[in-house]
N, C-alpha and C positions, 0 to 999 in steps of 0.2 A: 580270400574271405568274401569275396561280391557275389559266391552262391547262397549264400546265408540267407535266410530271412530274419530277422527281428524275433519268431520266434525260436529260430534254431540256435540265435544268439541268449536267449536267458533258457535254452532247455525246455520249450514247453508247448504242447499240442495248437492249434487254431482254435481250440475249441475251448481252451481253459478258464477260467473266471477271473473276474479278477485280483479275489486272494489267491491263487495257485502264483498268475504273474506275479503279485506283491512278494511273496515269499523266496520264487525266485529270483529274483532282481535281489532280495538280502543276502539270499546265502552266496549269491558271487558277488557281490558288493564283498561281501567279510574276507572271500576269497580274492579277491583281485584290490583290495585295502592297500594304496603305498607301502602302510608299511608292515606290511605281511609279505609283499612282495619283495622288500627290501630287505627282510631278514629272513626269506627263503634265498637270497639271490635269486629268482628266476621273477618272471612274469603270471605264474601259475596257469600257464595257457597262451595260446593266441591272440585273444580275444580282448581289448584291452576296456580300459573302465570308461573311456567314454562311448566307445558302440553298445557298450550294455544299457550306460544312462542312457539313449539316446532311443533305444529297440523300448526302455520302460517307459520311456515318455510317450513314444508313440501307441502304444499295448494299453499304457493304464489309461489314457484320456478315450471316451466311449467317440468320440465326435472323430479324434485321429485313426483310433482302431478302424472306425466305420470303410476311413478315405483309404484306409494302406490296406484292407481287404479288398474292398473292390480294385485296386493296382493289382494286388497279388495274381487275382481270378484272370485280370487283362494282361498278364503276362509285362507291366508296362513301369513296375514298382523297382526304385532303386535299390542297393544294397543298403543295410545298416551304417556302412563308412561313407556313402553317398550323402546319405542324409543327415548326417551328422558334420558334415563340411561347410566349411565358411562361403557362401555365395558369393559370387563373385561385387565386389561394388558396383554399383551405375556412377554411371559419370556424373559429375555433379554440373547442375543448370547452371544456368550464368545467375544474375540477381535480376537482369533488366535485359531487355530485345538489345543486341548488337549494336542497331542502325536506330536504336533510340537515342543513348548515350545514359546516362547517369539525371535521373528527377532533379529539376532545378527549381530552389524556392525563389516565388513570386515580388521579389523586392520591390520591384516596379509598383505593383498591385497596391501592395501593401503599404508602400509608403505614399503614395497617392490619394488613398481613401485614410490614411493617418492625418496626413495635413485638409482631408477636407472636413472631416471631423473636429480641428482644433479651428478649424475658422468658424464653423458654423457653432460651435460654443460661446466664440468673442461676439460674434453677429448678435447671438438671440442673449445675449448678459447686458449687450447694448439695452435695448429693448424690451428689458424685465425691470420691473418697478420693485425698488425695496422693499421687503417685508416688515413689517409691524415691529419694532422695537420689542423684545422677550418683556415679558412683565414680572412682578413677583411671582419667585416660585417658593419664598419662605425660609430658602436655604441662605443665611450671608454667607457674602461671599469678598474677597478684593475689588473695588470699583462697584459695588452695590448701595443703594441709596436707600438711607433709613429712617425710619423716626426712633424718637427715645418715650418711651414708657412712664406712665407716673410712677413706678416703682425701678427706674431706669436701666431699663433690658431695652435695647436695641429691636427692632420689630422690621423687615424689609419690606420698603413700600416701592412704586414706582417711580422712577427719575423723571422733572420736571423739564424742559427745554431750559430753565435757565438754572446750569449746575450750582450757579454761587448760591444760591438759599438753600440747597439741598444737602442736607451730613453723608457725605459718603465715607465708604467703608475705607482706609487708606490701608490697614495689617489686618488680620486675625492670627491671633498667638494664642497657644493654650492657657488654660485660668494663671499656671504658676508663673506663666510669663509677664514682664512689664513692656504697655504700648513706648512706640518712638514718641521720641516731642514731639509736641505742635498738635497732638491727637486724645482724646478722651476715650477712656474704658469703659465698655459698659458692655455688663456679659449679653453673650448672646441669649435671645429668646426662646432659641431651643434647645439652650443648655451645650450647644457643640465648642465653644471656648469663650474667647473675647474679642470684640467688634473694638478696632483704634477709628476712631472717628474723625474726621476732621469736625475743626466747630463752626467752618462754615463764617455768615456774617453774623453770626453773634457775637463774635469775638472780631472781628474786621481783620478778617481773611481777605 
């Protein structure tokens, strides 16, 4: 069969369109069908089903026709079972150069500039002045410092230097809940539940 060309293989001139090839490549498709061949017993021919796929792939595509004419004209074009062949594999490259060996991660590196960056955090926490104590943001909270209300809702103000004068917040529990001893309820200001208060030196805390 390596006299064949691709179109001797689907029947059809150098010159045909490419509905003349599409129709031929069907009607041997239908004829050379598994299993049409399988329940003629024979092969219906020579010519098996993948050198015909292989002659339509190369005929219908306009870019492939172009390159397997010009082979034909140069005398230089393989057969249809040529071309239809598994190429051979290339060797496979290694991953890395020989006499490189295998990429080595920078432990040294990296652990070097880790610890100089954990000292140089302790160094400059030395040397950084505390920020300004948070002030009221309105929200109570646990540990937050309040005044009571003439109509006795809780209000968050800022904490004094000397806590013992100051009511702070000791629980918040929602409304249906009851404060621990030793603390006063007084809903909160913004409606969010109930402020347990300590009392502070009014009651000789």
């Amino acid at each position: 069969m390596s006299g064949l060309t691709n179109y001797d293989v689907l029947g059809v001139a150098p010159t045909a369109g490419v509905d003349e090839i599409r129709e031929a490549y069907r009607r041997l498709a239908r004829e050379h069908h598994p299993d049409r061949t399988a329940t003629s017993g024979g092969d219906n021919g020579s010519v098996s089903m993948s050198t015909i796929n292989e002659a339509y792939r190369t005929l219908n595509d306009p870019a492939r026709r172009a390159v397997y004419d010009a082979s034909l004209r140069s005398g230089s074009v393989p057969g249809p079972e040529a071309a239809s062949a598994t190429p051979p594999a290339e060797p496979a490259m290694p991953a890395f150069p020989s006499h490189l060996g295998p990429a080595r991660f920078p432990w040294r590196s990296v652990t070097f500039f880790a610890a100089l960056a954990i000292i140089g955090i302790i160094v400059l926490a030395q040397f950084t002045e505390p920020g300004e104590p948070r002030g009221p943001d309105g929200i109570i909270q646990i540990g937050s410092c309040v005044m009571i209300e003439p109509n006795g809702d809780a209000r968050e103000v800022a904490c004094t230097a000397d806590l013992d004068v100051d009511l702070v917040v000791e629980a918040f529990v929602p409304f249906d809940d009851a404060c621990p001893g030793g603390t006063v309820a007084h809903r909160d200001r913004q409606g969010m539940g109930v402020a347990c208060v300590g009392v502070g030196l009014e009651t000789g805390r």
